[in-house]
mmCIF file as gemmi writes it, N, C-alpha and C atoms, coordinates in Angstrom:
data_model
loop_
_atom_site.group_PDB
_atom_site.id
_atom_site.type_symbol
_atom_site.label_atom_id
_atom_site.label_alt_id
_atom_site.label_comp_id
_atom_site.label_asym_id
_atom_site.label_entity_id
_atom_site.label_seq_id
_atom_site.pdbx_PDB_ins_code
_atom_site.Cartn_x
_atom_site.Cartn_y
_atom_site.Cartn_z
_atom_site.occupancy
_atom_site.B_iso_or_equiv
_atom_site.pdbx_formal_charge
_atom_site.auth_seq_id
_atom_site.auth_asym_id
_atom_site.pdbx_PDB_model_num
ATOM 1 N N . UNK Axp A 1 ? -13.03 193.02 95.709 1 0 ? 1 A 1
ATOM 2 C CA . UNK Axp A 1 ? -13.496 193.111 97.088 1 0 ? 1 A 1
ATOM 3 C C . UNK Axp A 1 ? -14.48 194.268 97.226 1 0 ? 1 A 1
ATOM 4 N N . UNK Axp A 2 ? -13.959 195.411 96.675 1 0 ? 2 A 1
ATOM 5 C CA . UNK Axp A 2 ? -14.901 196.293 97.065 1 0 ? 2 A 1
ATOM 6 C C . UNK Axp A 2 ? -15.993 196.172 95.85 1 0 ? 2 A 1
ATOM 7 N N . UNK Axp A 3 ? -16.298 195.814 94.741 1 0 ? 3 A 1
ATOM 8 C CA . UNK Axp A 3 ? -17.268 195.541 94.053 1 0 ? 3 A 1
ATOM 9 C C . UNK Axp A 3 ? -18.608 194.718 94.76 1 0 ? 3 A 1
ATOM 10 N N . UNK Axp A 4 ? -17.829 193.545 95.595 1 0 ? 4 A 1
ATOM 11 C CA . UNK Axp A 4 ? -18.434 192.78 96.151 1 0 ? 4 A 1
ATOM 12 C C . UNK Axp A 4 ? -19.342 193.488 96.842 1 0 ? 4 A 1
ATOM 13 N N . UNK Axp A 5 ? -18.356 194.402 98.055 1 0 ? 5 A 1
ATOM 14 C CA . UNK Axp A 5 ? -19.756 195.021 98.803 1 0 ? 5 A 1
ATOM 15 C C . UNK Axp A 5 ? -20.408 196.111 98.049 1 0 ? 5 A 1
ATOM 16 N N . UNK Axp A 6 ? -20.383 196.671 96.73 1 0 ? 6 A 1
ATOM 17 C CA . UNK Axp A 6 ? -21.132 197.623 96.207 1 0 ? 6 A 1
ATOM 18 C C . UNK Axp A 6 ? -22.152 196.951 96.083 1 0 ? 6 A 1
ATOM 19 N N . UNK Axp A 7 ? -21.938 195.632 95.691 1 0 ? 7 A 1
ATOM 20 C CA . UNK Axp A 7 ? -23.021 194.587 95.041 1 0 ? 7 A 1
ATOM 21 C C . UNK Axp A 7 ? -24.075 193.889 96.216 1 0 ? 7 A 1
ATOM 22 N N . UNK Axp A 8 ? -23.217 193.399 96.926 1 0 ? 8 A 1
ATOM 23 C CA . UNK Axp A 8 ? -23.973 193.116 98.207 1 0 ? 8 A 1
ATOM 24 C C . UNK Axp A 8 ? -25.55 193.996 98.645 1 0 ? 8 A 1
ATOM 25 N N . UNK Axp A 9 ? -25.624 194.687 98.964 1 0 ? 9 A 1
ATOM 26 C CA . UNK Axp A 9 ? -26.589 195.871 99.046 1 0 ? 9 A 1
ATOM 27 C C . UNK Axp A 9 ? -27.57 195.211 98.026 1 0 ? 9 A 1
ATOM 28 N N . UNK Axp A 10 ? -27.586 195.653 96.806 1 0 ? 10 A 1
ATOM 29 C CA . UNK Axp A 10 ? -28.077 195.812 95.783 1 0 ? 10 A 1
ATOM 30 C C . UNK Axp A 10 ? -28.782 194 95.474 1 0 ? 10 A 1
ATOM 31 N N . UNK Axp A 11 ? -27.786 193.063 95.584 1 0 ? 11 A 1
ATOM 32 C CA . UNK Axp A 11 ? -28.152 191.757 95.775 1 0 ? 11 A 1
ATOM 33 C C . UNK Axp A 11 ? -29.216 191.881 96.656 1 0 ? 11 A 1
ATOM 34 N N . UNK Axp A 12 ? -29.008 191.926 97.853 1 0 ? 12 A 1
ATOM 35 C CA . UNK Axp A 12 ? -30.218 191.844 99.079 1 0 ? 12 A 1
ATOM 36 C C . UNK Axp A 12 ? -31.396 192.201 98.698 1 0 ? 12 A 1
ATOM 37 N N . UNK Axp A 13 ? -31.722 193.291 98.402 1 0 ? 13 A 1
ATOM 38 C CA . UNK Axp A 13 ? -32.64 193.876 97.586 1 0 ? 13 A 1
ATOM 39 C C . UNK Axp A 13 ? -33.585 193.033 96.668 1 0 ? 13 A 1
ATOM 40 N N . UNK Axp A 14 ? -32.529 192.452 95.587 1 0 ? 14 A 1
ATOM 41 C CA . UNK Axp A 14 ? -33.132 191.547 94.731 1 0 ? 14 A 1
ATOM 42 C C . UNK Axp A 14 ? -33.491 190.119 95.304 1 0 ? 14 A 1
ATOM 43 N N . UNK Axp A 15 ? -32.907 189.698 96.165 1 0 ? 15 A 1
ATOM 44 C CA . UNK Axp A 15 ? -33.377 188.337 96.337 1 0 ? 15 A 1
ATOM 45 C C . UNK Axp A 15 ? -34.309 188.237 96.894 1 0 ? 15 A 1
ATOM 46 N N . UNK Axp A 16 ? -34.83 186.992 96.968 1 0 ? 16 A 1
ATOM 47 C CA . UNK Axp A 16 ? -36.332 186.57 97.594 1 0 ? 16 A 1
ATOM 48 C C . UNK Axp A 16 ? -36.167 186.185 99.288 1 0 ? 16 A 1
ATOM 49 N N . UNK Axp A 17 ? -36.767 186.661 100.07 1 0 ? 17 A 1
ATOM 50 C CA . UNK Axp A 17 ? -37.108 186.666 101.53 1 0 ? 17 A 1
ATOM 51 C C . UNK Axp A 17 ? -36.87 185.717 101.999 1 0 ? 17 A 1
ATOM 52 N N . UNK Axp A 18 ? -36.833 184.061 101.626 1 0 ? 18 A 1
ATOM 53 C CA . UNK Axp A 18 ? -36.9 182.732 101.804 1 0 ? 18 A 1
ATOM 54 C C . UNK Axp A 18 ? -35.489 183.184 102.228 1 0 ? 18 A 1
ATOM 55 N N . UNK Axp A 19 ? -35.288 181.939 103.852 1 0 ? 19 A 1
ATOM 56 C CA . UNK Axp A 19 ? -33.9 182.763 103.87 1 0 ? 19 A 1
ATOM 57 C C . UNK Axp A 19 ? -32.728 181.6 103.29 1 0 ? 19 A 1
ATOM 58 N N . UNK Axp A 20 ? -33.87 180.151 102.939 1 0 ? 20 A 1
ATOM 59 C CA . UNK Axp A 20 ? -32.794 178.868 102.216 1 0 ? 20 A 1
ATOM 60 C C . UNK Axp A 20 ? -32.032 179.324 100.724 1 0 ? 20 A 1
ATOM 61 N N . UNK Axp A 21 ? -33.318 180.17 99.889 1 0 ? 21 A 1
ATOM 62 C CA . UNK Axp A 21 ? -33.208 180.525 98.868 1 0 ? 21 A 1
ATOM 63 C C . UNK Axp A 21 ? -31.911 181.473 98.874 1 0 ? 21 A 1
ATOM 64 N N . UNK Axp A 22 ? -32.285 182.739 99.606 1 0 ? 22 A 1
ATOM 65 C CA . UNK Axp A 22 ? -31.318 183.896 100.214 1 0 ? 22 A 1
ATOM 66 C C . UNK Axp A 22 ? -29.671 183.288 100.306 1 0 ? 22 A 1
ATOM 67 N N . UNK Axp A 23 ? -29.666 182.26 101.262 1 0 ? 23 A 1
ATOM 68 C CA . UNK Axp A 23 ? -28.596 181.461 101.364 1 0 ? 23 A 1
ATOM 69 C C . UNK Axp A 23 ? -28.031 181.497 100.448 1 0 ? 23 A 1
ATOM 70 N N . UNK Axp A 24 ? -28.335 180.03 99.701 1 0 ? 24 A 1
ATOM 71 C CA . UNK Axp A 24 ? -27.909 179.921 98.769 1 0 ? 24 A 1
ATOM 72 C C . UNK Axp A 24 ? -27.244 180.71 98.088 1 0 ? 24 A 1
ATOM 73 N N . UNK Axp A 25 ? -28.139 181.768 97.311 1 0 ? 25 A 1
ATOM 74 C CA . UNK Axp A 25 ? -27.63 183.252 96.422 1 0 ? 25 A 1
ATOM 75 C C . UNK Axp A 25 ? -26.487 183.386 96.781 1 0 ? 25 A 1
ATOM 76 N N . UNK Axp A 26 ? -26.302 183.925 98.387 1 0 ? 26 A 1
ATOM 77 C CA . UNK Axp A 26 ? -25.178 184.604 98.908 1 0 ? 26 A 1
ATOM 78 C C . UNK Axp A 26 ? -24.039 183.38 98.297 1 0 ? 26 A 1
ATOM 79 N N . UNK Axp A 27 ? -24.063 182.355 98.697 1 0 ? 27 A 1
ATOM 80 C CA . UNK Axp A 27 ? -23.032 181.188 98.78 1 0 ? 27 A 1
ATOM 81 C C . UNK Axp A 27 ? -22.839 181.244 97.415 1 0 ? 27 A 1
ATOM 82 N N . UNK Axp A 28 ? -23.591 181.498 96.66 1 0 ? 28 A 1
ATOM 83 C CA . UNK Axp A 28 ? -23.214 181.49 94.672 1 0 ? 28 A 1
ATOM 84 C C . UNK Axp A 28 ? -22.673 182.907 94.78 1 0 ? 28 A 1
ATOM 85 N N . UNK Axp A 29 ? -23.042 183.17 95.174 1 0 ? 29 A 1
ATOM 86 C CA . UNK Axp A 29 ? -22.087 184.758 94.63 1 0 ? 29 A 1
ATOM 87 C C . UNK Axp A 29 ? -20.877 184.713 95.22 1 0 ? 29 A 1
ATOM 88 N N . UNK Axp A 30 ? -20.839 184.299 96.349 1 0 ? 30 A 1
ATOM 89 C CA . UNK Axp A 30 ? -19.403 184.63 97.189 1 0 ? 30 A 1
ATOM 90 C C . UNK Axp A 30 ? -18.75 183.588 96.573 1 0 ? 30 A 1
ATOM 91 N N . UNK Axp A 31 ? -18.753 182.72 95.706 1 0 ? 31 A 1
ATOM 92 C CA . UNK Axp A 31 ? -17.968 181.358 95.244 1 0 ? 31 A 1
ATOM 93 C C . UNK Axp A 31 ? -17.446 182.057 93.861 1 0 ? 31 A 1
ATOM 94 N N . UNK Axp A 32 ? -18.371 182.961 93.027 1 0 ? 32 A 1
ATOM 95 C CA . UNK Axp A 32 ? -18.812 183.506 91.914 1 0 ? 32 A 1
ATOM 96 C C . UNK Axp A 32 ? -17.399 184.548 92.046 1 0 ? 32 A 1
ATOM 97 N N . UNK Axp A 33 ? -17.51 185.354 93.153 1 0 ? 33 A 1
ATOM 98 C CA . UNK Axp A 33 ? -16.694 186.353 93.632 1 0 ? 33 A 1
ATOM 99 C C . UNK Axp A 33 ? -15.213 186.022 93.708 1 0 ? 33 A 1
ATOM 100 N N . UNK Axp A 34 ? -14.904 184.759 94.728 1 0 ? 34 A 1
ATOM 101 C CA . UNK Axp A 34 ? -13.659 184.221 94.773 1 0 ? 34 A 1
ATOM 102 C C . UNK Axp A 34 ? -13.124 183.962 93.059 1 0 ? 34 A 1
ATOM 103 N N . UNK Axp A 35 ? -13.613 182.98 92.711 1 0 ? 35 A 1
ATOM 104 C CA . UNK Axp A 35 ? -13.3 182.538 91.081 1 0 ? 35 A 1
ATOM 105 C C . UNK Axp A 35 ? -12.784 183.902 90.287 1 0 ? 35 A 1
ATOM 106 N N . UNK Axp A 36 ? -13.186 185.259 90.236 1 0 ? 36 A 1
ATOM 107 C CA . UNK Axp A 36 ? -13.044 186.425 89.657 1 0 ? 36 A 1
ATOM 108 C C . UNK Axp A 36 ? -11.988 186.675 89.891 1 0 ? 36 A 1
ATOM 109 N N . UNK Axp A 37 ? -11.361 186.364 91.329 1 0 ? 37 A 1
ATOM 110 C CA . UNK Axp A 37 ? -10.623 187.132 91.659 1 0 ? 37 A 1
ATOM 111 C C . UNK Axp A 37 ? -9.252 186.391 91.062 1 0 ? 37 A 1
């Protein structure tokens, strides 16, 4: 959990402005995130 939001930040940063693209990302990571746990 708290990795997540260290990462969060740092994600934003990297992704691309498009906010479908952006989407997406978030929705892969947060799926990415659950599975870890």
């Amino acid at each position: 959990m708290a990795l997540a939001a260290t990462m969060r930040p740092l994600v934003s940063l990297a992704l691309p402005e498009k906010g479908a693209a952006r989407l997406a990302t978030q929705l892969l990571l947060a799926i990415a995130g659950t599975l870890l746990l």
